[in-house]
N, C-alpha and C positions, 0 to 999 in steps of 0.2 A: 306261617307255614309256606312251604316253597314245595309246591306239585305238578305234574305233569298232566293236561287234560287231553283226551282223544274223543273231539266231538264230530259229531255225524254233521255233514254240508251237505244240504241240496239246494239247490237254484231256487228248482219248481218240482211239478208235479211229476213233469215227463223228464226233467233232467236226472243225467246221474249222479249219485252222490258217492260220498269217501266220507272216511276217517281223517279228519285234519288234526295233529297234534299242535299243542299250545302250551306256551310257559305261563302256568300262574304261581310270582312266588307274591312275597307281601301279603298271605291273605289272612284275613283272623278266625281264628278257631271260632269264633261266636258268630259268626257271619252265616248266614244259610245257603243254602246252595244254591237258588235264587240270585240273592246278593254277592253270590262270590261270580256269578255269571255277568251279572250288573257290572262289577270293577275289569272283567275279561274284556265286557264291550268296550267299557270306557276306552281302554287302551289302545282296543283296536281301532276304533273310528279314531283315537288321536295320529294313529300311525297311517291314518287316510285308506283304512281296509273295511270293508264289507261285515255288519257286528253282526251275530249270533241269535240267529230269531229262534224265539221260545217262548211259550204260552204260557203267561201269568195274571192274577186279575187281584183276590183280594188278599193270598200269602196268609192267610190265617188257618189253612185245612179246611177251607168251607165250600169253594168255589168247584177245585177238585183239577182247574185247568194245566196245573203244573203236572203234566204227564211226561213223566220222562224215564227211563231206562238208565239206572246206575250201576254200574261192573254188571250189569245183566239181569237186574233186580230191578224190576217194578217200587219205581218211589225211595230205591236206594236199600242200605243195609237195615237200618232201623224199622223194628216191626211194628205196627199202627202207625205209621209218620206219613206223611203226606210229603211231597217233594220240598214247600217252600218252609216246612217245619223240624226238617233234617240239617243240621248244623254241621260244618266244617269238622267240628272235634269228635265229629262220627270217624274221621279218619287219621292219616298218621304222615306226619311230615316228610315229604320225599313219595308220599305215593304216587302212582299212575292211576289216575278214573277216567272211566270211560262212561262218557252221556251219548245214549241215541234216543228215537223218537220210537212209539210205541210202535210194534212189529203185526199189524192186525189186519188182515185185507180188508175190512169192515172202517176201518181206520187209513185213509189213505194220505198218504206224505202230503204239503203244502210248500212247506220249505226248511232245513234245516230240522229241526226238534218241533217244530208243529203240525199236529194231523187235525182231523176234519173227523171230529165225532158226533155230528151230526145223527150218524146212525140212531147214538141213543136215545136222543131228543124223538127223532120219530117212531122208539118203539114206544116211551111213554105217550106221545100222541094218538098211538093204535089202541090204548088203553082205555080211550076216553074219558070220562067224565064222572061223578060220583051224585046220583039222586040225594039232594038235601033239602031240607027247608028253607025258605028265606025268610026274612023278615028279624025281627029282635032275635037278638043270640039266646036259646036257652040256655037254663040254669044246667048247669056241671055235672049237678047230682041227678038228673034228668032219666038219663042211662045209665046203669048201674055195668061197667066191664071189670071183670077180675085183673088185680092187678099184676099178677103172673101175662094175661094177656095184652093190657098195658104196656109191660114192657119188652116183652119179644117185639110188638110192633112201631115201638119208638126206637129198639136194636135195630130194627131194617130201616125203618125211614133217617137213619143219619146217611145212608147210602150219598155220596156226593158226586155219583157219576163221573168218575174220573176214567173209565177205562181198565183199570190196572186189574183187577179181573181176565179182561178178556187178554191182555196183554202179556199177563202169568200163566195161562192156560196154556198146555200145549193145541190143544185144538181150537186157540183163540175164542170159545165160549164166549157167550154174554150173558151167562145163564144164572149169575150171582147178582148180576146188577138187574137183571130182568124178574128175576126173583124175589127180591128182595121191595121194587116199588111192588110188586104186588101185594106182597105179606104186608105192609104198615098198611096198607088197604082192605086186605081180603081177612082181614083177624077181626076189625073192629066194626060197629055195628055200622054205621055209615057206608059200609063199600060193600053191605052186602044182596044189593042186589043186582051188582052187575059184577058179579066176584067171579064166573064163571066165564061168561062173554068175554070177562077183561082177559082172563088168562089166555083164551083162546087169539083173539087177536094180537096179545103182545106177543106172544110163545110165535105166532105166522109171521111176526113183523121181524124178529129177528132174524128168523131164516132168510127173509127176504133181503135183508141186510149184509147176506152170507156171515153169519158166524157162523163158525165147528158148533159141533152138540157138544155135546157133556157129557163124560165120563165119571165123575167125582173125582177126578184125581185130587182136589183139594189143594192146588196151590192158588186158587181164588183167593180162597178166603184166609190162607196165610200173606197176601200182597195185598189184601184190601186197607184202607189206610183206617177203616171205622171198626175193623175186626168183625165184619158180617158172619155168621157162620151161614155155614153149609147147609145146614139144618133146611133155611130159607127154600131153598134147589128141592129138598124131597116135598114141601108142600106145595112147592110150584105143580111138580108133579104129577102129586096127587089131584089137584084142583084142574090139570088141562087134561088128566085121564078121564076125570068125572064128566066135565065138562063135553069132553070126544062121545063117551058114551050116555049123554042125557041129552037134556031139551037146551043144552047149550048153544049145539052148532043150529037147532034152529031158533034160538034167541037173534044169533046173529044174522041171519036170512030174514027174517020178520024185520030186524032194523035198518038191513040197508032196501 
């Protein structure tokens, strides 16, 4: 395949960046987009230029760090895909793609295709912690949860924090991803005693973070690479309404 790439260049944080366009031909349809980025660098450090930084770690859809902006799509064309699980043969010989770095004030440039999502790490830290037991693992059968429950909450906790959420959202939201650690928490019996408090501080933390609110426009959870739904967003919800109007806000007064 012989394609035309328009990748976003920045320096740094404070510099400006462009659109630089680039010849990739030779490349194989089986190759990911990742590794078609891999063979772009090579070439270009052989030609004694400056390679193309962007964020990748395990390329298996797990890590989540391959955040990128394909034709304008979050994680590219392919629905459920994660960036480094999207293949060449997604597109068509002689195209023009265009890779930028996610577009999120919450998300701030570093260099080229890498942003600094940090934010999310510290709303899950706002979250704290889950009261368990220690000692020997009980038995499985111990607590009995409905397996309809089960699985809505193992549907949110594949969440892999990649952004692309907030990144699909016109109001840059983080309200899928923030939603969603709460639900594999707040469903199942273990998180339920700080299921309240949690919401409250995640739900403050992302504000603080400046993301937009939430609308439901729903292109979340069509860009999410895990297929989250939305659903996740209406019990967030409900859980920081409740929360607002109960002994939430003073749970979290008593704790700090």
């Amino acid at each position: 395949m012989n394609l035309t790439l328009r990748i976003w260049r920045q320096a740094g944080p404070a510099a400006p960046g462009r659109l630089v366009e680039y010849d990739a031909g030779n490349i194989s349809p089986d190759m990911s987009v990742l590794e078609m980025l891999d063979v772009v660098n090579e070439r270009l450090m052989q030609r004694g230029e400056v390679p193309i930084a962007f964020d990748h770690d395990c390329r298996e859809g797990i890590c989540g760090s391959c955040s990128l902006m394909i034709n304008g799509v979050a994680h590219g064309p392919m629905r459920g895909t994660a960036t480094c699980q999207l293949h060449m043969r997604s597109f068509k010989d002689g195209d023009v793609i265009t890779v930028e770095p996610w577009r999120v004030r919450a998300f701030p440039i570093l260099r080229d295709l890498v942003v600094d999502r940090t934010a999310l790490d510290r709303i899950i830290q706002a979250g704290g912690y889950i009261n368990a037991p220690t000692g020997g693992a009980p038995d499985g059968n111990t607590i009995l949860i409905p397996k309809e429950t089960i699985d809505t909450a193992m549907d949110a906790a594949q969440c892999i924090a990649c952004g692309a959420c907030a990144a699909a959202c016109p109001n840059g939201s983080a309200s899928l991803f923030t939603a969603a650690k709460l639900a594999h928490l707040g469903l199942l019996p273990q998180g339920q005693p700080e299921r309240y408090r949690r919401a409250l501080r995640m739900v403050a933390q992302m504000d603080i973070e400046h993301f937009g609110g939430c609308t439901l426009y729903g292109e979340c959870q069509e860009a999410c690479p895990k297929l989250i739904s939305i659903d996740t967003i209406t019990r967030m919800n409900r859980d920081f309404l409740k929360a607002s109007l109960t002994a939430g806000r003073g749970a979290i007064a008593e704790s700090d």
